[in-house]
C-alpha positions as CSV (number, residue, x, y, z in Angstrom):
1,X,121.3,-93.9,62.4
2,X,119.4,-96.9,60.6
3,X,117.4,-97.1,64.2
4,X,114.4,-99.1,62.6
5,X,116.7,-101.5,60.7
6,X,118.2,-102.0,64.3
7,X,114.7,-102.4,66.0
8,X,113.9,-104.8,62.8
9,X,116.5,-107.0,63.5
10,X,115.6,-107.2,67.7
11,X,111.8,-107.7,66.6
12,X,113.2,-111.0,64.1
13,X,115.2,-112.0,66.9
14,X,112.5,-112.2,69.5
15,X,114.4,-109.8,71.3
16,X,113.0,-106.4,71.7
17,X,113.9,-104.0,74.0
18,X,112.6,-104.4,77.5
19,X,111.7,-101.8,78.9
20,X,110.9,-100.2,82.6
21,X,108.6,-97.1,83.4
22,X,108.7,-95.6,86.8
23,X,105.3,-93.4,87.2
24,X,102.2,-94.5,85.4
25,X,100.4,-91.2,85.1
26,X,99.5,-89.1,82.5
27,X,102.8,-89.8,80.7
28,X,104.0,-92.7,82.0
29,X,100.8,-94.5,80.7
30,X,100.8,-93.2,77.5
31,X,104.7,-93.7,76.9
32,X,103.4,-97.5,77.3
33,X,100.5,-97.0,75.0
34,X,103.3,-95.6,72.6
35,X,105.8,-98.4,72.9
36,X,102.9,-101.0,72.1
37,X,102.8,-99.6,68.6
38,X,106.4,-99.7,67.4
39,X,108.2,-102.9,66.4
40,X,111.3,-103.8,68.5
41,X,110.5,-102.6,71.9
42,X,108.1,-103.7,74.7
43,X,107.0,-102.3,78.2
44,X,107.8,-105.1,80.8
45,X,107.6,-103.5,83.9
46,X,106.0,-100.8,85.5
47,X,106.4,-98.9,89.2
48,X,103.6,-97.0,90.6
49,X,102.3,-96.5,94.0
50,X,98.9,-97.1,93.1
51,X,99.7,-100.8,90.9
52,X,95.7,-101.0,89.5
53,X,97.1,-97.6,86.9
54,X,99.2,-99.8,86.0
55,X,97.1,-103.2,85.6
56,X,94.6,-101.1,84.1
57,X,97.8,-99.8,81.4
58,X,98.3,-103.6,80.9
59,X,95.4,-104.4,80.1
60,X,94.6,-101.3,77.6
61,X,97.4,-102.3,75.7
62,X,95.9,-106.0,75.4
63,X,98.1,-107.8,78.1
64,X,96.5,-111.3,79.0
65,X,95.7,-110.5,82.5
66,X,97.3,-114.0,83.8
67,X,100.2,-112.7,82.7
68,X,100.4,-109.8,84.7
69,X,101.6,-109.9,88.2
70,X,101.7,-107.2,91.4
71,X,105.1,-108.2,92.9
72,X,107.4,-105.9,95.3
73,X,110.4,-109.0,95.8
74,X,113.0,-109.2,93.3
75,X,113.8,-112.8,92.9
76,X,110.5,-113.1,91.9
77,X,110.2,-110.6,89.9
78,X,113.7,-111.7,87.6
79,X,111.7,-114.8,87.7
80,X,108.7,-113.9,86.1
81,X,110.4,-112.0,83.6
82,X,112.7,-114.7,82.2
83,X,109.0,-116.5,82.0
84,X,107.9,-113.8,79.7
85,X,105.4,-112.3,82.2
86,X,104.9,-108.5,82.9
87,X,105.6,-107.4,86.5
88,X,103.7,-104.3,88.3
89,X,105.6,-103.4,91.5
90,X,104.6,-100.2,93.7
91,X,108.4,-100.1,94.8
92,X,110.4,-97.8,92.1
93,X,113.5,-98.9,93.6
94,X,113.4,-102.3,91.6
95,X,113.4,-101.7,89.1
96,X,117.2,-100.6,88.7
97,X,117.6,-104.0,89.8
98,X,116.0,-106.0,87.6
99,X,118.7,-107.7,85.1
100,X,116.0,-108.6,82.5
101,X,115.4,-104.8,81.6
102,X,117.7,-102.8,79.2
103,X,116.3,-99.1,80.2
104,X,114.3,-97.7,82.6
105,X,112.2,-94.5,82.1
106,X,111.6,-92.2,85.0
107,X,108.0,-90.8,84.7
108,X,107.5,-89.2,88.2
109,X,108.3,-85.9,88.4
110,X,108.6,-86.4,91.6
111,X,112.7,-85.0,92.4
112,X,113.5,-87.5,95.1
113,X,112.3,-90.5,93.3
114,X,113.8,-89.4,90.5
115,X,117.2,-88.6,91.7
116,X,117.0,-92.6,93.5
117,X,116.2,-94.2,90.2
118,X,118.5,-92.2,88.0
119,X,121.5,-92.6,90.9
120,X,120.7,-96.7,91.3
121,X,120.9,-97.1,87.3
122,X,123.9,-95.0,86.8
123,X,125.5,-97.4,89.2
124,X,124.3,-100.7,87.9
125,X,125.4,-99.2,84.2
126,X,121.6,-99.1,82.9
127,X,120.9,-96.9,81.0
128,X,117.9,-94.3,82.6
129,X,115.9,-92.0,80.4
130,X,114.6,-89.0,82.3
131,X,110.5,-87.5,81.5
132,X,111.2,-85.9,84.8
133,X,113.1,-82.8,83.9
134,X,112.7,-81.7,87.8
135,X,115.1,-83.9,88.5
136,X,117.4,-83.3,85.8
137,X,117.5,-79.4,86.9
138,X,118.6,-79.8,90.5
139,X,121.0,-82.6,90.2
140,X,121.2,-83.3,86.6
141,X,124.7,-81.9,86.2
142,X,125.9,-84.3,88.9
143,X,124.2,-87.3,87.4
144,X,125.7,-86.7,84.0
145,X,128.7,-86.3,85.7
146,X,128.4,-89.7,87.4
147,X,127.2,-91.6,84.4
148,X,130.3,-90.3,82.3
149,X,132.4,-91.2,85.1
150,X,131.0,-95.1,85.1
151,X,130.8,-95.6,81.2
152,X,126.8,-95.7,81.8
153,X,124.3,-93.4,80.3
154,X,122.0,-90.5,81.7
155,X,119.7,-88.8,79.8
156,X,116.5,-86.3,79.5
157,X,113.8,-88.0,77.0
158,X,113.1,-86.3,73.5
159,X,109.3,-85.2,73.0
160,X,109.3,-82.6,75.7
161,X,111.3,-79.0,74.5
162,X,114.9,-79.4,75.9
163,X,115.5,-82.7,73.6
164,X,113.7,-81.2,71.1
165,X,115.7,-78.0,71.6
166,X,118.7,-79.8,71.5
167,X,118.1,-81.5,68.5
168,X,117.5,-78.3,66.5
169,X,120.5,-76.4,68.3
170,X,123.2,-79.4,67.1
171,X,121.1,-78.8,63.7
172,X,121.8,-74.8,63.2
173,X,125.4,-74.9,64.9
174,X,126.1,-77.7,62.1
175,X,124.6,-75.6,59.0
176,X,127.4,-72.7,60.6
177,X,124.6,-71.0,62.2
178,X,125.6,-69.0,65.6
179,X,122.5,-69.6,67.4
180,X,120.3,-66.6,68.5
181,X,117.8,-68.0,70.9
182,X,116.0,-71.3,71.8
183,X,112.2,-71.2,72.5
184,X,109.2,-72.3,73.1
185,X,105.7,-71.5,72.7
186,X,103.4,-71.7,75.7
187,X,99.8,-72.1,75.6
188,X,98.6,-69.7,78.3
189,X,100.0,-66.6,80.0
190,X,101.3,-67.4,83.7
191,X,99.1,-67.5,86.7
192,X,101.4,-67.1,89.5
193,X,98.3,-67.3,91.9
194,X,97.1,-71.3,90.4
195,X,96.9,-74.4,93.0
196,X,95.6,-77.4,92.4
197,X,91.8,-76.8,93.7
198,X,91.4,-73.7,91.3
199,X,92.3,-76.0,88.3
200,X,91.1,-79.0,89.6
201,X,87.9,-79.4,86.9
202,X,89.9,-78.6,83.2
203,X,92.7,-81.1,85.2
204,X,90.1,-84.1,85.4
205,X,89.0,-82.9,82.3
206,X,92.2,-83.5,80.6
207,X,92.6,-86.5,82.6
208,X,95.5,-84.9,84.6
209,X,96.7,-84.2,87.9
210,X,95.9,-81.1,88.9
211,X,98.6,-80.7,91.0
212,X,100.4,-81.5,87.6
213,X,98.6,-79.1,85.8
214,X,98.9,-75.9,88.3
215,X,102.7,-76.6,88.0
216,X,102.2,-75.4,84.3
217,X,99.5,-72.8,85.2
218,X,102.3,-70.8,87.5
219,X,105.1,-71.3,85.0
220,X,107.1,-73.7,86.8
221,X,107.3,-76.4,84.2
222,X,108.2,-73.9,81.7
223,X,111.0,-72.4,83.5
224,X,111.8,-76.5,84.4
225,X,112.0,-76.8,80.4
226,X,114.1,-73.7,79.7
227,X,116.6,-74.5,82.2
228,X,117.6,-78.1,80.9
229,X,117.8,-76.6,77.7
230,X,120.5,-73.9,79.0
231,X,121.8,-76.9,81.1
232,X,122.5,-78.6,77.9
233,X,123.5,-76.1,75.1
234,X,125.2,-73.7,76.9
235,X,122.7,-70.8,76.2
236,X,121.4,-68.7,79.5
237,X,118.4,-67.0,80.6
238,X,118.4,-63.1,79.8
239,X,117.0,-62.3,82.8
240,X,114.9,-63.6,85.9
241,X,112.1,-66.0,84.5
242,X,112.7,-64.6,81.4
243,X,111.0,-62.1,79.4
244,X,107.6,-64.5,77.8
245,X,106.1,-61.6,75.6
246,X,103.5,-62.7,73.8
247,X,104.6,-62.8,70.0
248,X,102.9,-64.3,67.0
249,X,104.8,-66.6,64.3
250,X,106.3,-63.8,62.4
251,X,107.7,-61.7,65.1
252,X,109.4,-63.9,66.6
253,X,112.7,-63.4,64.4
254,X,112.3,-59.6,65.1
255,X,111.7,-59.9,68.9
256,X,114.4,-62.8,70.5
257,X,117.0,-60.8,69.0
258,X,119.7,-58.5,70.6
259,X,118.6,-55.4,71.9
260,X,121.0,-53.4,69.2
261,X,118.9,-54.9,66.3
262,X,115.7,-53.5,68.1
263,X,114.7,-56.9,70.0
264,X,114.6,-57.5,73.7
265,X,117.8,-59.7,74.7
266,X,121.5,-58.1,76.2
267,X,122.9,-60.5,73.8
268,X,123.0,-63.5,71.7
269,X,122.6,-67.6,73.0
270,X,119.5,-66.8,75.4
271,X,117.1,-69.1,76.0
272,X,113.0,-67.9,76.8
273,X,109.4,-68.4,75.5
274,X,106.3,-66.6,73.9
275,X,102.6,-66.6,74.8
276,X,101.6,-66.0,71.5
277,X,100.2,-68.8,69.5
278,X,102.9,-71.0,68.4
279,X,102.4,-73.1,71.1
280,X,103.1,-76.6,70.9
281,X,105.5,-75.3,68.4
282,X,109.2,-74.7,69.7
283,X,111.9,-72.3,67.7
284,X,115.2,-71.4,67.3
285,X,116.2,-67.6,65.9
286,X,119.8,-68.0,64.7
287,X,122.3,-65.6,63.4
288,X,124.9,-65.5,60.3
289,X,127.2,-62.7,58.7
290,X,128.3,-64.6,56.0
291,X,127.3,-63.2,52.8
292,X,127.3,-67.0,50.9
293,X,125.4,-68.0,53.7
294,X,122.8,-64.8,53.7
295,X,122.6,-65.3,49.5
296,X,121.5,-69.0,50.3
297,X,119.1,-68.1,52.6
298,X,117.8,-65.3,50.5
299,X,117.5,-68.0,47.8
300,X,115.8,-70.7,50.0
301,X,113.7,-68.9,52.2
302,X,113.3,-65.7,50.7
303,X,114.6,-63.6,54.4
304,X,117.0,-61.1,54.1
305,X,118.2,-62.2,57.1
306,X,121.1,-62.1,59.4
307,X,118.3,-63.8,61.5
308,X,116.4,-66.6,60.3
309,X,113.7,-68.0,62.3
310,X,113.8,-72.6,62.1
311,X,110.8,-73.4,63.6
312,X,109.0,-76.8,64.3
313,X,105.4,-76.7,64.9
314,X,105.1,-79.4,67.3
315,X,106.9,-81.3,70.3
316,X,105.0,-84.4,70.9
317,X,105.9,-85.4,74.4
318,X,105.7,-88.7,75.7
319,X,105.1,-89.8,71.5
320,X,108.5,-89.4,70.9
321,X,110.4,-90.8,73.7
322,X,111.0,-93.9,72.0
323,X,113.4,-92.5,69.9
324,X,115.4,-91.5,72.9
325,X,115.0,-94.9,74.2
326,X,116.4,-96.5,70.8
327,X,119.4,-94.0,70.5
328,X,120.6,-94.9,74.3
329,X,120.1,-98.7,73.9
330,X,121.3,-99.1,70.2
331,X,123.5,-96.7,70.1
332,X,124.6,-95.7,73.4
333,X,123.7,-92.0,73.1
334,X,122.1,-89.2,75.1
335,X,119.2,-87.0,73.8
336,X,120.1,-84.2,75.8
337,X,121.9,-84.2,79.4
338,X,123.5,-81.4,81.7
339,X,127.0,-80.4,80.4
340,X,127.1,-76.9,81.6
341,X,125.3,-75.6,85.2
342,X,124.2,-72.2,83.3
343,X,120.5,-72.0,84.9
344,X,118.8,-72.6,87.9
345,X,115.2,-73.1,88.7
346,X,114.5,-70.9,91.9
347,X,111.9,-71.8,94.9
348,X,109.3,-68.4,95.1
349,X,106.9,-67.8,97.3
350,X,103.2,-68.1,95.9
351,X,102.0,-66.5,98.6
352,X,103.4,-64.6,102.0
353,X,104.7,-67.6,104.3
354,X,105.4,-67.6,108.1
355,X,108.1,-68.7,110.3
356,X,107.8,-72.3,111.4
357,X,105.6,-73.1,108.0
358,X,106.4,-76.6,106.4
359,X,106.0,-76.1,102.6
360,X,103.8,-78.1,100.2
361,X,104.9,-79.8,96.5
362,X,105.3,-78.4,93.5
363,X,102.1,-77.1,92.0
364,X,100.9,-76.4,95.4
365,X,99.8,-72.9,97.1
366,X,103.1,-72.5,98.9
367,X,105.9,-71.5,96.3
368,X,106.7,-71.6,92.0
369,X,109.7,-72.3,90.3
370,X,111.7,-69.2,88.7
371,X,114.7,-69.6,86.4
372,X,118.2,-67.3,86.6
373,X,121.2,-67.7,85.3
374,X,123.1,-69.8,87.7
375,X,125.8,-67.1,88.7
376,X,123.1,-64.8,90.0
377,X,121.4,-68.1,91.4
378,X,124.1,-69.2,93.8
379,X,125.0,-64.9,94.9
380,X,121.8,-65.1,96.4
381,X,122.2,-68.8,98.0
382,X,118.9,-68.8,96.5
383,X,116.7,-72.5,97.0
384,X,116.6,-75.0,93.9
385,X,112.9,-75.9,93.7
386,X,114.3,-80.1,93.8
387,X,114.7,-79.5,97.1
388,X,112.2,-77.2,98.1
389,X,109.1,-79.9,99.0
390,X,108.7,-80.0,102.8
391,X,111.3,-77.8,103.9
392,X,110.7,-75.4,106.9
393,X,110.9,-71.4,106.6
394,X,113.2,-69.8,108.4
395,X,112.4,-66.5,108.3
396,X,108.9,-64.9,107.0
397,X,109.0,-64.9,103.1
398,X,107.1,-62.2,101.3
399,X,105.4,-63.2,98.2
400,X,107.4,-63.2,95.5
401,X,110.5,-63.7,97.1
402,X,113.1,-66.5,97.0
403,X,113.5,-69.3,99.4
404,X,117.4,-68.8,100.4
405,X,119.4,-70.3,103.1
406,X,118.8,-67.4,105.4
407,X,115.2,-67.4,105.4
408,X,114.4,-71.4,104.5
409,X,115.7,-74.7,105.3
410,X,114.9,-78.3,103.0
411,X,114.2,-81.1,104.0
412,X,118.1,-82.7,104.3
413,X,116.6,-86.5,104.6
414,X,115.7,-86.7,101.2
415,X,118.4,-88.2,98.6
416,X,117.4,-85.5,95.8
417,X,118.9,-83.1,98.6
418,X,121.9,-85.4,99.5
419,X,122.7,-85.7,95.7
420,X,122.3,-82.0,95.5
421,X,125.3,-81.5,98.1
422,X,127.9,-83.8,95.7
423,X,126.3,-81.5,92.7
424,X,127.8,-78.4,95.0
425,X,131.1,-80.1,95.5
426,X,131.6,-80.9,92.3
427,X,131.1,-77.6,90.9
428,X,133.0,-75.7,93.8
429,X,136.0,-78.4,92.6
430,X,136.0,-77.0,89.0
């Protein structure tokens, strides 16, 4: 791909890559800390609500602070840029606008701000690389859609496990692998009871939100994860949430396996994740009859096989976004985006909920997300969890069970939600 010869050139032209981030949290910030370092690329603009994170970003990556500016008008904004100044602007909606930058980065995770950014790129053909994957699984098949449709680009960032995923499923399908499973390793077992308040200390600790932080606690983001890597490869969940045992480095080839072969899937190209303690690692278990293939394996890796186990100890997050942001700029190519609607990320009560209740975030006390295959998804007109942020129950909900349109209604004001309904037509036109 030669992509440092190509950010080479744009650094010896005085032209690197300007670059938008909407969101200056945790990752937002430290994507900009990241770009600082690499040669060809440079952080222009950032969108937060609160614009001192982002002055205080600016100035941790050694910004002169006369050349940063707090601005929320446009004109000015193209104007300062062109002056080679660094604009901080606590409306996210501008920066779609702004000519000056090649790519935005959405950094939210916030499903309406998201699905506004991503929509107002697609449109104005700028390219929009997506850290927030909530977005991506309520409305991401619609956006790809869109931005295939306009000849722009739409894309989730590598780093996190679906690019990451992706990257090794293009890899084993290309050695003639059939792929087996996709998964990830997560770093604590799931508290379906977490809010904010009960991990608010290791949050601060980590310098997180802990709204952020319960989200992983009570699985969400991990089923969030899971289903834009079925979104993108084609695989499915095996079963509701999927199964999580907890498996150590060298089961894992003898457990994300087909029942028949003594494992614990229905069948092959699932997609699911392990408690055990691979974690930040991410795997694929692939599959092969062939007895060439099998005798090279046997030679290279010592297995017997016809499962192999390809497994990469690490995904680094917000570190390796840049190489996303190079491969859609230089080369006008995706990481990973929605090609297939094969999962969906269900709303669940956290707790019991009463008629008439208005429903927190994500992350919150009021409900997690839960993945299933899309089919069994839309039989029970079940709630995507994009949608689910102040929405009104219906009905009472027991714990544990699904928001549906019988016993919940979302908030239909919100764009995600309005971008949600052209994700329904489409798919009901196909």
């Amino acid at each position: 791909m030669e992509l440092l010869r190509k950010l080479k050139q744009r650094e010896a032209n005085h032209d690197p890559i300007r670059i938008g981030i909407v969101g200056c949290g945790q990752m937002g910030s430290g994507l900009a800390h990241t770009i600082t370092n690499i040669r060809g690329m440079q952080v222009r603009a950032i969108a937060d609500i609160d614009p001192q994170k982002a002055v205080h970003t600016f100035l941790e990556m050694k910004v002169d602070k006369k050349d940063i500016y707090i601005t929320d008008h446009l004109n000015e904004s193209h104007d300062l840029l062109k002056k080679g100044k660094f604009v901080i602007t606590p409306d996210p909606s501008l920066l779609p606008r702004l000519e000056s930058l090649e790519v935005n980065i959405e950094a939210t995770g916030d499903p309406d701000t998201g699905a506004s950014i991503a929509y107002e790129s697609i449109l104005l053909n700028k390219p929009v690389i997506m850290i927030n994957v909530e977005t991506d699984v309520t409305i991401g098949y619609y956006l790809n859609h869109l931005a295939r449709e306009k000849g722009s680009l739409y894309t989730v960032a590598s780093g996190d496990e679906p690019g990451v995923l992706k990257t090794m499923h293009e890899q084993a399908v290309l050695m003639g692998f059939e792929v087996v499973c996709l998964g990830k390793g997560k770093n604590n077992t799931i508290d379906l009871a977490s809010t904010p308040e009960k991990y608010r200390e290791e949050a601060l600790s980590k310098g997180m939100n802990p709204r952020i932080l319960s989200s992983f606690k009570d699985g969400t983001k991990t089923m969030v994860e899971m289903a834009a890597v079925a979104n993108g490869t084609g695989l499915i969940p095996d079963v509701p949430g999927m199964h999580g045992p907890k498996a150590e480095l060298e089961e894992l080839v003898t457990t994300f396996i087909p029942q028949e072969d003594g494992g614990i899937f229905s069948g092959k190209g699932r997609v699911d994740y392990t408690t055990g303690d691979i974690a930040p690692g991410v795997f694929t278990i692939v599959y092969t009859g062939d007895p060439r293939m099998r005798k090279d394996m046997k030679f290279i890796t010592h297995k017997d096989g016809p499962y192999y186990l390809l497994f990469r100890p690490y995904h680094l997050c917000d570190l390796e976004t840049p190489q996303s942001i190079a491969e859609a700029v230089l080369l006008n190519e995706p990481t990973i985006t929605a090609e297939y609607m094969k999962a969906e990320v269900v709303a669940v009560a956290k707790r019991d909920l009463k008629k008439g209740q208005k429903v927190k975030e994500i992350g919150y006390e009021d409900f997690y997300g839960k993945i299933f295959a899309y089919p069994e998804a839309k039989q029970l007109q079940a709630i995507p969890i994009g949608i689910a942020e102040d929405g009104i129950v219906l009905r009472d909900i027991p714990k544990g069970a699904p928001f549906t349109k019988t016993n919940f209604k979302p908030d239909t004001g919100t764009f995600v939600y309005k971008m949600r309904q052209e994700q329904e037509k489409l798919l009901n036109d196909e």
